[in-house]
N, C-alpha and C positions, 0 to 999 in steps of 0.2 A: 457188679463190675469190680473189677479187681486193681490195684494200684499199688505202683512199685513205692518202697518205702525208700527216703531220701535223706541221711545223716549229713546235717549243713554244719561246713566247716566255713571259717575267714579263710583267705590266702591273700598272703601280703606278698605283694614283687617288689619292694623298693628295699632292695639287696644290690648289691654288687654286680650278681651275673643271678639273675631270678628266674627261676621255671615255674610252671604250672606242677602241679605235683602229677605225679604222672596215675596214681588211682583217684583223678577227679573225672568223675563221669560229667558232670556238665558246669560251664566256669561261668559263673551269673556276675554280671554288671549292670547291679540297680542303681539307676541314679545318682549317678557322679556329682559333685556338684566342683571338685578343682579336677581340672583335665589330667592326665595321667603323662608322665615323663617318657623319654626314650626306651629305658631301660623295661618297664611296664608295658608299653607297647611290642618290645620288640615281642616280651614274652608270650603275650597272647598271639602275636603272629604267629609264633612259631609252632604255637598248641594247636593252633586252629588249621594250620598249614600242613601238621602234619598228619590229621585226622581227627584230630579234637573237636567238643563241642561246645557253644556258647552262647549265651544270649544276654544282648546286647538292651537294655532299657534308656533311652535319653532322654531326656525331659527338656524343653524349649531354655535358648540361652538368655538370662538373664545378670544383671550385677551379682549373682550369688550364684549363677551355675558358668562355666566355662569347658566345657565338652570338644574344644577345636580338633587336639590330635587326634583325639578318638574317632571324631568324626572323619578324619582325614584318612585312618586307617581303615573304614568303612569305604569310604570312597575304593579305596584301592580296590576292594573288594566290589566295584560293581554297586554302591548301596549311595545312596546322597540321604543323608541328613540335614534337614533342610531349617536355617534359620527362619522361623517363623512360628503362630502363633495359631491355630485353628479355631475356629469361633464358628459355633453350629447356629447360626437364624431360624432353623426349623418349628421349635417351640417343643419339642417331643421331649424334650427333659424336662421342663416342668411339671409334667406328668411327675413325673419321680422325685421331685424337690431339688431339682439341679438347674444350673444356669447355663449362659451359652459357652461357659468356657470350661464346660465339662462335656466335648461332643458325643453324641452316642454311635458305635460302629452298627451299621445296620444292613452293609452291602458285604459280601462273605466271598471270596474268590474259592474254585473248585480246587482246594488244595489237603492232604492230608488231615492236617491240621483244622480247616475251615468249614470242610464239605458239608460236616454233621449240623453247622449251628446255622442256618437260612433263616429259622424263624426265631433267632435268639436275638436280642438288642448286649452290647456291651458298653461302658460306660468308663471312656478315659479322658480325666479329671488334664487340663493344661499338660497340654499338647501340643506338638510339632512334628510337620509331615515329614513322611519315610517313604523315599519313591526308587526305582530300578534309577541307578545311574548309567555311564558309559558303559559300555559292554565290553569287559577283559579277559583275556581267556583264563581260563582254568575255574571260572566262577558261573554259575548257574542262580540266576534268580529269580523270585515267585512273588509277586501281591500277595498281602493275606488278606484282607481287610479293609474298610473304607468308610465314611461318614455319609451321611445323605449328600443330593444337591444342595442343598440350602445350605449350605456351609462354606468358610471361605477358608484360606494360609494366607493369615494377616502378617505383612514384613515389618510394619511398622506398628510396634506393640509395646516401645520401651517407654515408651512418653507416659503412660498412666492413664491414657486415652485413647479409646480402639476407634481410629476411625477407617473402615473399609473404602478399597480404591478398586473399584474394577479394572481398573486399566494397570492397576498395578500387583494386584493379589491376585491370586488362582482360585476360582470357584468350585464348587463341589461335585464329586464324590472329590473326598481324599482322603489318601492311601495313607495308614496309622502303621502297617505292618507288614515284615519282610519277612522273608524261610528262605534264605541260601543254598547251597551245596558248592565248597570248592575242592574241586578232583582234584587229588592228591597224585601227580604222577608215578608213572609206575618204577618199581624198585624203593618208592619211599618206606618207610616203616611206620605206621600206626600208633599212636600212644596204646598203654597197655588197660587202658581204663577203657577202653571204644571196640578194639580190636575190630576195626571200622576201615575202609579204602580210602573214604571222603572225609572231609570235615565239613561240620553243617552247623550254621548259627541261625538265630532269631533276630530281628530289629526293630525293635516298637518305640515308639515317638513318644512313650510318658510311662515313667516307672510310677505313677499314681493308680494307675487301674488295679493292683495287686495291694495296696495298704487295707488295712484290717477295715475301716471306714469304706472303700470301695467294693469288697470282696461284701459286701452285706445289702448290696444293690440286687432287686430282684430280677434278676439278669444272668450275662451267659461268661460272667470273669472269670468263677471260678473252673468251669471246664475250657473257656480259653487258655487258660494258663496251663492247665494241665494237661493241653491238647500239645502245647507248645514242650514240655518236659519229656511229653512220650515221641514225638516226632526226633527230636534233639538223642533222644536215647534208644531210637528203633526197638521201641515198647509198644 
């Protein structure tokens, strides 16, 4: 199997009038932890809008993460990021030396990206769900991914104490993971890094599945990630 090699650069937007560099083939936001300003935001819309590509990692909001715009500008896009706290009851991670608040993905939507791994478990460490929002046009979106039933999206998780409400939290499968496409109308012009019609992002609910500590789980992280890199880059 063959695999495109990837020179990672920083790119800082918090300029004046900020762009995406225009030979970024794919614009990665791992886990934020202070929400990004106007000027940051604009600029990713504009990458992503004009055929760019991205992928979007958020991790559950706590007193040391704050993600609001960001999530706001997923909205727009068709995407909700959803405040809340995923907690797997299953027991299937203990198997592997994990708790419930590292749930394992074990349901696979038929998607590019997903179709290959049906009998792979992945493992993402505090987490929060990622589901289709309102439907707007110009945007196209896909499940990727999901936990068992035996799992909840706990709203109430800041107190230090999980305690699950059925009547108020969402039970299981839940959706960990997004694949976009938003149609670039026509006469747009394409970034020259893409040379692409559409722009297409990723949105996963825990930039923890990808840390060097997770990627060593025997499991299917390391070809989800890279399933998610070659989709993003029509590889």
């Amino acid at each position: 199997m063959l695999f495109r090699s990837f020179i990672v650069k920083t790119v800082s937007l918090l300029e004046k009038t900020p762009t995406v560099p225009a030979d970024c083939t794919v614009l990665l936001v791992g886990g934020p932890k202070n929400d990004l300003i106007s000027v940051e935001i604009d600029a990713i819309k504009k990458f992503v809008e004009g055929g760019g590509r991205a992928m979007f990692m958020l991790n559950p909001l706590t007193k040391n993460v704050d993600t609001t715009a960001l999530a706001k500008l997923l909205d727009d896009w068709s995407v909700s990021v959803n405040d809340d706290l995923v907690v797997d009851l299953s027991g299937v991670g203990q198997l592997f030396g994990t708790d419930e608040f590292s749930p394992l993905v074990t349901k696979y939507e038929n998607h590019a990206i997903t179709r290959e791994m049906s009998s792979t478990a992945a493992l993402f460490p505090l987490a929060r769900s990622v589901t289709p929002g309102a439907v707007k046009g110009g945007v196209t979106v896909e499940k990727l991914f999901g936990t068992s039933a035996k799992s909840y999206a706990v709203k109430d998780f800041r107190s230090g104490k999980i305690a699950i409400d059925p009547k108020r939290d969402t039970a299981g499968p839940i959706n960990l993971g997004i694949a976009a496409i938003y149609n670039v109308p026509q006469g747009s012009s394409a970034p020259d890094a893409t040379k692409a019609s559409n722009g297409r992002f990723v949105v996963t609910g825990s930039s923890r599945f990808v840390t060097n500590s997770t990627l060593g789980f025997p499991g299917g992280n390391k070809d989800l990630f890279l399933n998610m890199m070659n989709w993003l880059t029509n590889d």
